[in-house]
C-alpha positions as CSV (number, residue, x, y, z in Angstrom):
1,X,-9.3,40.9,1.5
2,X,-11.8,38.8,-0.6
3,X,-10.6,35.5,1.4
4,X,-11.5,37.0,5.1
5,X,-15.2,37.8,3.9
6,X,-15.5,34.5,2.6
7,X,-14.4,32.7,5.4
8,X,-16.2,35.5,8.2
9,X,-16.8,33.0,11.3
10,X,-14.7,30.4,10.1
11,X,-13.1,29.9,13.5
12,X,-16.0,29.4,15.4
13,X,-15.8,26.2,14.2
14,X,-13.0,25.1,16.3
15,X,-15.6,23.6,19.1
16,X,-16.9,21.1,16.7
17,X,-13.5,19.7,17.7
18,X,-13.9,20.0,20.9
19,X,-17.6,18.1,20.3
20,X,-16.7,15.7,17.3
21,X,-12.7,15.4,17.7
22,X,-9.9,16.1,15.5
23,X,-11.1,13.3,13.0
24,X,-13.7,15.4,12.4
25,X,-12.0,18.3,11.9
26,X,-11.3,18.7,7.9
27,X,-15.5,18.4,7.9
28,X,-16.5,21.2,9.5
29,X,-18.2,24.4,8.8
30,X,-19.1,27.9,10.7
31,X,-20.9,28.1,13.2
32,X,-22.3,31.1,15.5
33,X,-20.7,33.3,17.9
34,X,-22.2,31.5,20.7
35,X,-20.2,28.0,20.2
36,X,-17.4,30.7,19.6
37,X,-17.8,31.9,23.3
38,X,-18.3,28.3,24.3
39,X,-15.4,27.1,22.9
40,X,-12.8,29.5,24.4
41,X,-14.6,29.3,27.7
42,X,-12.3,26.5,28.8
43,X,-8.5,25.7,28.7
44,X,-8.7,22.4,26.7
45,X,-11.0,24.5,24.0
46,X,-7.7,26.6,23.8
47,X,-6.4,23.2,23.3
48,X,-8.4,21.9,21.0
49,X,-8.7,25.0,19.2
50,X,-5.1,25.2,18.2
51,X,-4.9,21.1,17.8
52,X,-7.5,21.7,15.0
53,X,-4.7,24.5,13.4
54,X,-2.0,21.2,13.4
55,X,-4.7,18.9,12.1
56,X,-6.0,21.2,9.3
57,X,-2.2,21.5,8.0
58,X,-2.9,18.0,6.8
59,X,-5.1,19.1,3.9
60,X,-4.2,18.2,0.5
61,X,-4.3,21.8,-0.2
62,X,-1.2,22.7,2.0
63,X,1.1,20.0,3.7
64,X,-0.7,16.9,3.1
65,X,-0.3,17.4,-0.6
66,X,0.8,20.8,-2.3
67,X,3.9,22.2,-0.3
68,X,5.4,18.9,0.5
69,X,5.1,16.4,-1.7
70,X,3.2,17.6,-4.7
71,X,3.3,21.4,-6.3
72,X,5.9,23.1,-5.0
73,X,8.8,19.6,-6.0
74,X,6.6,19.6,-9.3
75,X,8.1,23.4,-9.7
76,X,11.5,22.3,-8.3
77,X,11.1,19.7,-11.3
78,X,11.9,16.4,-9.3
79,X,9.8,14.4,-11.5
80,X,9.2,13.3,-14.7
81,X,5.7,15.1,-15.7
82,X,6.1,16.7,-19.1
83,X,2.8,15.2,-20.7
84,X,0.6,14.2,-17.3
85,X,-2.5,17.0,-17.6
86,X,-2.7,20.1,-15.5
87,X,1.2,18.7,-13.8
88,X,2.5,19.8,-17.5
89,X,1.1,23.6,-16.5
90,X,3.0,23.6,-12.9
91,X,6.1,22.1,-14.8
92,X,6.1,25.1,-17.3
93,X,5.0,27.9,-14.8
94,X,2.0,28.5,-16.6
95,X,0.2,30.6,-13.3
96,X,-2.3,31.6,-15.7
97,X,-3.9,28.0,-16.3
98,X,-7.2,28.1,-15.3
99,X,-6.7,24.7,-12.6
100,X,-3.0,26.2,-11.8
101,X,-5.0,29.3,-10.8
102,X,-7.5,27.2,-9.0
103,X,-4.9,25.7,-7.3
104,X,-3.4,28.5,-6.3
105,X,-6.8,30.3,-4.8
106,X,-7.5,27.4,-2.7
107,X,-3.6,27.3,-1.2
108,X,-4.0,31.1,-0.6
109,X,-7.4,31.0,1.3
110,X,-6.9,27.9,3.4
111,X,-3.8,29.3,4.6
112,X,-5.3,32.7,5.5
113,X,-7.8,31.0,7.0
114,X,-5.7,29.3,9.3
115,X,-3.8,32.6,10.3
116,X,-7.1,33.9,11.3
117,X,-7.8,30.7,13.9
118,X,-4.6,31.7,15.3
119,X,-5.5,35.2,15.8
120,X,-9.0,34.2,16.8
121,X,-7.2,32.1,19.5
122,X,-4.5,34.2,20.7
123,X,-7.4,37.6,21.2
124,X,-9.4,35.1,23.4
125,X,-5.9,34.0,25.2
126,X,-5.6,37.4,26.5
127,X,-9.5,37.9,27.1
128,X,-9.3,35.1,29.2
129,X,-6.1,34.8,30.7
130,X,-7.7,33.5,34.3
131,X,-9.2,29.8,32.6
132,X,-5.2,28.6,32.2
133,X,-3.2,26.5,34.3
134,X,0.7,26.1,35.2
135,X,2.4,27.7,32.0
136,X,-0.3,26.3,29.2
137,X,-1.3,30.5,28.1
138,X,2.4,30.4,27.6
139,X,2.7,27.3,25.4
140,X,-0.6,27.5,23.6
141,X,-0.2,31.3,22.7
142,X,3.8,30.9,21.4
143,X,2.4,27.6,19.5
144,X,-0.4,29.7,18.0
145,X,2.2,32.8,17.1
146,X,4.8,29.9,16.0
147,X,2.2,29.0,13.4
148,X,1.0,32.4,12.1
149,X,4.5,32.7,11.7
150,X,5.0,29.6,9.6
151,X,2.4,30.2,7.8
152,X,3.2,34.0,6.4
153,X,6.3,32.8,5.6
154,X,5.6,30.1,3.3
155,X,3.0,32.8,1.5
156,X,6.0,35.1,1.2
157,X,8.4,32.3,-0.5
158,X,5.3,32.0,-3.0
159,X,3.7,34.7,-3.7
160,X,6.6,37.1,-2.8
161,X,9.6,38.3,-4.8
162,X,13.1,37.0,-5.6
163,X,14.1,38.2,-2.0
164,X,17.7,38.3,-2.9
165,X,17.4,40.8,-5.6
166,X,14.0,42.6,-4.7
167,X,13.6,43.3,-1.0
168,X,11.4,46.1,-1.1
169,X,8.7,44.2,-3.4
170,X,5.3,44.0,-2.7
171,X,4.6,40.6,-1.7
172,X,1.4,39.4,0.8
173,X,-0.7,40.9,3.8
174,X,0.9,40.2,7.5
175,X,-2.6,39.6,9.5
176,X,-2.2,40.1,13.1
177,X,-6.0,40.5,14.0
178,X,-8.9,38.3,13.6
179,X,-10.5,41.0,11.3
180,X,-13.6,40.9,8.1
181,X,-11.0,43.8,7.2
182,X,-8.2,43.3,4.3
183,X,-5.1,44.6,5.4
184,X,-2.0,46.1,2.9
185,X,-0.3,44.2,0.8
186,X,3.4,44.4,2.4
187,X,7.1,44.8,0.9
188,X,8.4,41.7,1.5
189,X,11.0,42.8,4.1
190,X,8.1,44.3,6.5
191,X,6.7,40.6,6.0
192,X,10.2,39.5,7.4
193,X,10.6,41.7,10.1
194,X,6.7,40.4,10.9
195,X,7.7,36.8,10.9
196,X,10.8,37.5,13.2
197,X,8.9,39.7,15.5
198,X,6.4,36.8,16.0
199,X,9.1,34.0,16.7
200,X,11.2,36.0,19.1
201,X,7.7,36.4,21.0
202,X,7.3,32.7,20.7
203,X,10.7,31.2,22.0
204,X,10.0,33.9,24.7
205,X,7.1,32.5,25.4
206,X,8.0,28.9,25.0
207,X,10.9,29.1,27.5
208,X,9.7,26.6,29.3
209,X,9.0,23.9,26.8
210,X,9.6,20.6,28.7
211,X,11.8,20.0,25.2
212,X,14.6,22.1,26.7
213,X,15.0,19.8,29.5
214,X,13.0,16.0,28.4
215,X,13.1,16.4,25.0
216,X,10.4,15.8,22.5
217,X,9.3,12.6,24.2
218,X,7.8,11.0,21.4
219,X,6.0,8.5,23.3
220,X,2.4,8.5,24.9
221,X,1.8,8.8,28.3
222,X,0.2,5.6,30.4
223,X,-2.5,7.2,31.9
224,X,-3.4,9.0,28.0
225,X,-3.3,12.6,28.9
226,X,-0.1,13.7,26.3
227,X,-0.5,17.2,26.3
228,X,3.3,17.9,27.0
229,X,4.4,14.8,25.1
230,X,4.9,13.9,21.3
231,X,6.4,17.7,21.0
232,X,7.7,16.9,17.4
233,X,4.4,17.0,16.5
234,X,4.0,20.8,18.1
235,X,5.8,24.1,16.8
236,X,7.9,23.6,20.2
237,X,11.1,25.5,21.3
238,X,13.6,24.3,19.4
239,X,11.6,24.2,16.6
240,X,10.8,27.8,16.5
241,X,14.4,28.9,17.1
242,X,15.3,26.4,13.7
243,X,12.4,28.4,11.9
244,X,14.0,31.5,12.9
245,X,17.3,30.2,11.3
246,X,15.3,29.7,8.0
247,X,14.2,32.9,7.9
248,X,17.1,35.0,9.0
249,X,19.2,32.8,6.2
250,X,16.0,33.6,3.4
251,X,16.6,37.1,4.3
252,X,20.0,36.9,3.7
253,X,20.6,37.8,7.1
254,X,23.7,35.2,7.4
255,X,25.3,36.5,10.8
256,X,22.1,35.8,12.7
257,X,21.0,32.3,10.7
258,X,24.7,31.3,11.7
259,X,24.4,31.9,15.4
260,X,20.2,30.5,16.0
261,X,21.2,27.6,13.7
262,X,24.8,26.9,15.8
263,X,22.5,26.5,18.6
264,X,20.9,23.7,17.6
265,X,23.7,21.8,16.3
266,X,24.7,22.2,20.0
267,X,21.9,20.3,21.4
268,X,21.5,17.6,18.3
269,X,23.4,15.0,20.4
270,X,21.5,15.0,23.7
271,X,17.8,15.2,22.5
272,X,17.9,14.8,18.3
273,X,20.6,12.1,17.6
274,X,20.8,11.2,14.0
275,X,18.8,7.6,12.8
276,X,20.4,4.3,13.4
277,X,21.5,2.1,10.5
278,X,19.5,-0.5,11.6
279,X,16.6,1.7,12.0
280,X,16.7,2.5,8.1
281,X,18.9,-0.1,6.2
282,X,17.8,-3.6,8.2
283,X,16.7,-5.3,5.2
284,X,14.5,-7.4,8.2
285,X,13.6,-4.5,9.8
286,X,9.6,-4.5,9.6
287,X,8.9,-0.8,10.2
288,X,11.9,1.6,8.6
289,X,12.0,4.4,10.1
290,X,12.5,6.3,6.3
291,X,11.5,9.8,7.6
292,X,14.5,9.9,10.3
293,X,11.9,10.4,12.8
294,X,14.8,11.2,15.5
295,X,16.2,14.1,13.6
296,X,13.0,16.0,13.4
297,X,12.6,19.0,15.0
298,X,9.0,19.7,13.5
299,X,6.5,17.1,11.9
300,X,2.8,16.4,11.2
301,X,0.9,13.9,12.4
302,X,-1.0,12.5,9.6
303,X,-3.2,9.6,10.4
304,X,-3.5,9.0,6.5
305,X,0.5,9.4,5.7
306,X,-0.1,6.1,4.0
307,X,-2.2,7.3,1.2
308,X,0.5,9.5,0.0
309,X,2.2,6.7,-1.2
310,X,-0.7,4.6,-2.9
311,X,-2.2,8.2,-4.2
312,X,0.9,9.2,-6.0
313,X,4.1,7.1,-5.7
314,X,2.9,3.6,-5.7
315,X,3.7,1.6,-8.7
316,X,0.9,0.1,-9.0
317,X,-0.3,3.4,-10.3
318,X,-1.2,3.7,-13.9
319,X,-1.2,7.2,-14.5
320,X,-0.1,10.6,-12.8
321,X,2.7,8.3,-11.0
322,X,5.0,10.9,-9.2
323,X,8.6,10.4,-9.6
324,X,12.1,11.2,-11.4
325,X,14.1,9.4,-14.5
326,X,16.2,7.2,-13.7
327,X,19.4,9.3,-15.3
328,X,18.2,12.5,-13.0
329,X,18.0,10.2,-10.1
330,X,21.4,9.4,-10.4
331,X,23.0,12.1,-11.3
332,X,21.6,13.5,-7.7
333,X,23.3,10.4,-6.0
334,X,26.1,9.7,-8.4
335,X,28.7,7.1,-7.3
336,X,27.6,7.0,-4.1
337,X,23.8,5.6,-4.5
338,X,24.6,2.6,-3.3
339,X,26.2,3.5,0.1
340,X,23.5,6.3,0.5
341,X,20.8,5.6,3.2
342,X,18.4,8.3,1.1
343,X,18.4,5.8,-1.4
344,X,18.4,2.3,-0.8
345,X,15.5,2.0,1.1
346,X,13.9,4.9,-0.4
347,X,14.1,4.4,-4.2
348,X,13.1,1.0,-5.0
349,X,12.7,-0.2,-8.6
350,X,9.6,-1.8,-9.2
351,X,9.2,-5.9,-9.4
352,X,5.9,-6.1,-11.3
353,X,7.8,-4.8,-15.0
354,X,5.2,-1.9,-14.8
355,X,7.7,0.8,-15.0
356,X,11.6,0.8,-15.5
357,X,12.6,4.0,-13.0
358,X,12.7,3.5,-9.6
359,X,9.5,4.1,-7.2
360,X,9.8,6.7,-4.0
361,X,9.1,5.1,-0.7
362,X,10.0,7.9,1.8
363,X,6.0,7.9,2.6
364,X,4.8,4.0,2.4
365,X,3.2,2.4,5.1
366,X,5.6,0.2,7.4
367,X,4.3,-3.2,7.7
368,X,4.2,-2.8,11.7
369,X,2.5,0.1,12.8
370,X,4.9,2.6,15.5
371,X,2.8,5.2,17.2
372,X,4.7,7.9,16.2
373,X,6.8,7.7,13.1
374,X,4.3,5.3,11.2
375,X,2.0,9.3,11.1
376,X,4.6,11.7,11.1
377,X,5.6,14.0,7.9
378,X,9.2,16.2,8.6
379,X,8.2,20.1,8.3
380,X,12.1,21.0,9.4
381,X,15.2,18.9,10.2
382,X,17.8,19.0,12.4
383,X,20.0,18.4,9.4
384,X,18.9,21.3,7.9
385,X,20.8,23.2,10.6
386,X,24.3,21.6,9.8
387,X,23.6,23.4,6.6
388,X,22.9,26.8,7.9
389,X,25.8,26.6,9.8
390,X,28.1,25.2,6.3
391,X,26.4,28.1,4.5
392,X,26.7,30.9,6.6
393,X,30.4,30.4,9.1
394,X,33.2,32.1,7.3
395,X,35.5,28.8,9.3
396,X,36.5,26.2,6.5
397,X,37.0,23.7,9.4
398,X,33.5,24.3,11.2
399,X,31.8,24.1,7.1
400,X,33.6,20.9,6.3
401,X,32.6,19.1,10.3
402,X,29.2,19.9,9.7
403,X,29.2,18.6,6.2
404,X,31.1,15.3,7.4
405,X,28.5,15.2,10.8
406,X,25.7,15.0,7.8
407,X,27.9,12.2,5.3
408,X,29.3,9.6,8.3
409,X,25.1,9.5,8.9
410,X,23.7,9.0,5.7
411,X,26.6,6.1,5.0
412,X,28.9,8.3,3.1
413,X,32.5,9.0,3.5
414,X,33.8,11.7,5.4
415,X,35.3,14.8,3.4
416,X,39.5,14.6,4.3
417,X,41.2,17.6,6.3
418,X,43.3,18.5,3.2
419,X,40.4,17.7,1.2
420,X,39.4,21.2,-1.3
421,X,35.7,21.2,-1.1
422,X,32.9,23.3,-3.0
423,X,30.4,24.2,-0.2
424,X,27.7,25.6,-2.0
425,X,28.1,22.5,-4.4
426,X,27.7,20.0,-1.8
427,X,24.9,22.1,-0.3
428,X,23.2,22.0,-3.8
429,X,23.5,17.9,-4.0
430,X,22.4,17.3,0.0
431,X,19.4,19.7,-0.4
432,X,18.4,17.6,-3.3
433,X,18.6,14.2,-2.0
434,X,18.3,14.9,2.0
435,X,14.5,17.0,1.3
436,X,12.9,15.1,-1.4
437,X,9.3,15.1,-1.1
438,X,9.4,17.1,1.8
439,X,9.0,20.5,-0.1
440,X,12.5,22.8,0.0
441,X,14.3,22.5,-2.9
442,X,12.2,25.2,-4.8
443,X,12.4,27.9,-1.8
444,X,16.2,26.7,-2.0
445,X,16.2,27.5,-5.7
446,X,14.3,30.5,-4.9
447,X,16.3,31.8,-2.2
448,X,19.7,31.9,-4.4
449,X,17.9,33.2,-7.2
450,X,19.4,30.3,-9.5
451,X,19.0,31.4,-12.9
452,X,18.9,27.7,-14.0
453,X,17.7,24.2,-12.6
454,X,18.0,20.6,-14.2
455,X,14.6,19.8,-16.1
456,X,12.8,16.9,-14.4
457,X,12.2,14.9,-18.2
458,X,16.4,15.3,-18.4
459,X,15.8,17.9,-21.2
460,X,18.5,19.9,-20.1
461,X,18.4,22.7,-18.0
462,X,15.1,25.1,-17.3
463,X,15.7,28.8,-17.3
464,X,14.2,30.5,-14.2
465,X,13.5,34.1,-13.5
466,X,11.2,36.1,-11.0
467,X,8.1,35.4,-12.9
468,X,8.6,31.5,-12.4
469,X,9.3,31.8,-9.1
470,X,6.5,34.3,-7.9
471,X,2.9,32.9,-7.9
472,X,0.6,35.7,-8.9
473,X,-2.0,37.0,-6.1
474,X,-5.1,35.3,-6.2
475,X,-8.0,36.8,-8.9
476,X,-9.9,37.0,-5.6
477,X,-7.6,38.9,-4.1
478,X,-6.9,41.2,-7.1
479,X,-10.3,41.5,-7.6
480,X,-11.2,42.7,-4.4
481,X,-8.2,45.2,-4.2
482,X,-9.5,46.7,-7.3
């Protein structure tokens, strides 16, 4: 493909953060073959090789902007963007806009490149099995196959078909080899049996994660080596085994997302207990923990998770300001909003009379600095596995526990015994207020193949279909091919 040419030596680069440090990172460009050997010659380049993967995720282009916050809840119409420039093109699905397509191009390279680092990484792994210590070939190569993972799979829920209805559709490459070589564009299902084949290698790999038996321990070490420590911010164990749940229940593969995702409800109490109220709703409370920092199985550390706030939700913005009307708003928290801890401390309405809706806060600075939730950006939750579990068990009573588990934590009442619920209702309302900004209600909307969706200007309801929900492949791509 077009992209590998264009990006031929890209992971070389990796020493430059073994010389210059992650901050330096997002700056760098290819270098020779010789720094290549250099870099892999050691077990912390291996390190540093695959921290420069987690850093990189930060772009703009990709988690720091596009598929969390930005394009992909633009297409899930969470905000209020009919006449705001290019934003109008993404609201209407217009992939053929020349800065949509631009957009699109950019997403599609970076992550490719990124796929290739990991492959670059995990062939040198194996060349050079005899420069690791203790278990570290173990938990660097399942991190690096964790990721490649992650990464195809997000390119399959964009660029891949309505996998509900169109299984066998082409959809993207699966690139297992660090190679100047484009491989064949993929029915989607080979893409899924790829993905799966990858993350049963990882947990095996990752078997023993010090998660399993410490935790994430999300604090740093005294004497400053963490390399085993702050594993929320690392593709660890449980992690991987929650990604797995994703995909098996994307694939419609309910059985299997039922039992992976079970398993992590299991352990939720001992190493993932869900936010305190005080943590979140202490109107004192100096540094809110608003991203539920304990429930996260997954995250990012981004040093500049501030900035999303002042660059897009701030309201001290004057134009391009990122957020719903306040009827939509509501009608996603209805009578409850005020009990709700999703919305109380993250939907604040502005005191300078600039705007009339309310402002998001999930991403602001917190007036005192913590060393680890003040950076971090959720990639998956551990709620998001009571809802696999809801979804998928064919038990009424094991749906309606895991519902309440989710409500008597977010302040909300508990469903009764004799009380008739709508599961795939509720489902519908907590994806919508437990993700935003965090990037899944569109692969949610996707994944049922919902023929409609609330318009984010309250103009009724947007008709969807597989061309709204399918990015087209890249003209570099295309262009290549042909």
């Amino acid at each position: 493909m077009q992209v590998l040419k264009s990006i031929k030596n890209v992971s070389v680069a990796l020493l430059m953060v073994m010389l210059c440090g992650c901050e330096s990172w997002l700056d760098l460009k290819p270098i020779d073959r010789v720094l290549e050997d250099q870099l892999y010659e050691t077990e912390e380049g291996f390190k540093q090789s695959l921290t420069g993967v987690y850093v990189e995720l930060n772009q703009k282009t990709l988690y720091g902007g596009d598929l969390m916050f930005r394009m992909v809840e633009i297409l899930a119409q969470r905000y209020n963007l009919s006449s705001i420039g290019t934003y109008k093109e993404w609201i209407a699905y217009n992939y053929s806009d020349d800065d949509v397509k631009a957009s699109i191009d950019a997403l599609w390279q970076k992550m490719y490149s990124l796929i290739m680092n990991c492959n670059k990484l995990m062939e040198n792994a194996d060349l050079r099995k005899d420069v690791f210590t203790g278990d570290n070939y173990n938990l660097i190569y399942g991190e690096a196959l964790a990721l490649r993972a992650m990464l195809h799979f997000d390119l399959l829920r964009l660029f891949g078909p309505v996998y509900k209805t169109n299984p066998e559709g082409l959809s993207i490459c699966y690139n297992k080899k660090f190679s100047y070589q484009g491989s064949n564009i993929l029915p989607a299902s080979e893409v899924i049996d790829n993905i799966l084949d990858d993350l049963k290698k990882a947990e095996e790999l990752l078997v023993n994660d010090p998660v399993i038996t410490e935790g994430p321990r999300n604090t740093t070490a005294s004497d400053g080596n963490n390399d085993l420590r702050l594993r929320t911010y690392r593709l660890n164990y449980y992690a991987v085994q929650a990604l797995m749940a994703r995909v098996y229940l994307y694939a419609g593969r309910n059985e299997d997302a039922l039992i992976m995702a079970r398993k992590l409800v299991e352990i939720q109490p001992k190493w993932y207990p869900f936010v305190s109220y005080n943590a979140i709703m202490e109107s004192s409370n100096k540094k809110k923990d608003r991203v539920f920092s304990t429930e996260v199985l997954f995250g990012l550390e981004n040093k500049q998770r501030g900035d999303i706030f002042t660059d897009y939700f701030t309201p001290e913005l004057d134009n391009g300001i990122l957020a719903p009307t306040n009827t939509s708003l509501l009608n996603i928290f209805l009578s409850e909003n005020t009990s709700d801890w999703r919305f109380t401390p993250f939907w604040i309405k502005p005191d300078n009379g600039k705007y009339s809706f309310r402002c998001f806060h999930k991403y602001e600075a917190t007036e005192e600095t913590d060393p680890f939730y003040s950076y971090l950006v959720p990639m998956i939750r551990i709620s998001e596995m009571f809802y696999i579990v809801a979804e998928t068990t064919s038990d009424e009573a094991e749906a309606r526990a895991c519902l309440n588990q989710i409500r008597r934590n977010r302040g909300l009442i508990a469903f009764e015994d004799t009380e008739i619920i709508d599961v795939q209702q509720v489902l519908k309302e907590e994806y919508m207020k437990e993700f935003f900004g965090e990037g899944q209600l569109f692969y949610y909307y996707k994944r049922l193949n919902a023929s409609t969706i609330p318009a984010g200007d309250d103009s009724g309801d947007v008709m969807m279909n597989e061309a709204k929900y399918k990015f087209p492949l890249p003209d570099s791509e295309t262009d290549y091919r042909n």
